[in-house]
C-alpha positions as CSV (number, residue, x, y, z in Angstrom):
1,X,102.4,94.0,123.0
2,X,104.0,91.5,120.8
3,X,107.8,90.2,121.4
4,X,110.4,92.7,119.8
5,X,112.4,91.2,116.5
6,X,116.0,90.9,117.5
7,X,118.0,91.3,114.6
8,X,121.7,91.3,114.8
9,X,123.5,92.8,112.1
10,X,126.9,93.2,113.6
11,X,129.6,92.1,111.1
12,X,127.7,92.2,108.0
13,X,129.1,94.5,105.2
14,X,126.8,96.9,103.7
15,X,124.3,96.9,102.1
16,X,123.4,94.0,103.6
17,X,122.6,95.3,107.4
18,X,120.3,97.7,105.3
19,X,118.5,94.9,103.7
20,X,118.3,92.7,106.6
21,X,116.7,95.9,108.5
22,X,113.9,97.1,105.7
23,X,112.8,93.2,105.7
24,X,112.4,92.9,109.1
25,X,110.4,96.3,109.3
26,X,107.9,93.9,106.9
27,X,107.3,91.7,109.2
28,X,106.3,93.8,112.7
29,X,102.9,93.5,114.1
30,X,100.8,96.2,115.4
31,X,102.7,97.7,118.7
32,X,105.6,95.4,117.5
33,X,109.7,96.4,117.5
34,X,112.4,95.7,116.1
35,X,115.4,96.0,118.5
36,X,118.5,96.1,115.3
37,X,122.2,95.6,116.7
38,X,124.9,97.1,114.6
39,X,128.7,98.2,114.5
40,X,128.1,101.1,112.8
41,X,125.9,104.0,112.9
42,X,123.1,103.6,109.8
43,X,122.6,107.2,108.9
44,X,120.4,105.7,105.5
45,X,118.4,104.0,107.6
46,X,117.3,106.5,109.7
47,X,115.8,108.7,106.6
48,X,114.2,105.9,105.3
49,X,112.6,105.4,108.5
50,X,111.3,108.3,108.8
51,X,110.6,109.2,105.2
52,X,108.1,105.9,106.1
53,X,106.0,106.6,109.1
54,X,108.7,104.8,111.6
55,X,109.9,106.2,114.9
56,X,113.6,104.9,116.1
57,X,116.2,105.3,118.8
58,X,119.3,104.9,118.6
59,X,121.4,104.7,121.4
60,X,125.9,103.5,121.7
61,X,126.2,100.6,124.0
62,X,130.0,100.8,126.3
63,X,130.6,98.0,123.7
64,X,130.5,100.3,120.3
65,X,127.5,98.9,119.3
66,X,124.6,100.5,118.3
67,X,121.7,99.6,119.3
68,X,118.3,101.1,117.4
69,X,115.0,99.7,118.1
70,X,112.5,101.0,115.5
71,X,108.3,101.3,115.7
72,X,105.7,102.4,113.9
73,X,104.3,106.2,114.5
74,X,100.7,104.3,114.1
């Protein structure tokens, strides 16, 4: 299994976490993650995710930052 994509999108003001997310779902490999930090939860995200074959969990760190690592459901 290939090295998750880290992709920190703390800070960023939306739509740009959004962005930043969809391209880095372009670039995963076969078994590949993408482990996506944010300060905010990204309820769009999630149905786009899985309105696109994607599985995700999403989890808030003691810091208030959520943390979501995405896969493919292949």
């Amino acid at each position: 299994m290939e090295d998750p994509i880290e992709l920190d999108v703390c800070g960023l003001e939306p739509p740009e976490p959004l962005q930043r997310a969809l391209a880095a779902l372009s670039l995963l490999g076969y078994g590949q993650r993408l482990r996506m930090l944010i300060d905010r939860e990204p309820r769009p995200l999630y149905r786009i995710l899985e309105n696109n074959g994607h599985r995700y969990e999403a989890k808030l760190r003691p810091d208030s930052v959520y943390e979501i690592t995405i896969w493919s459901r292949d």
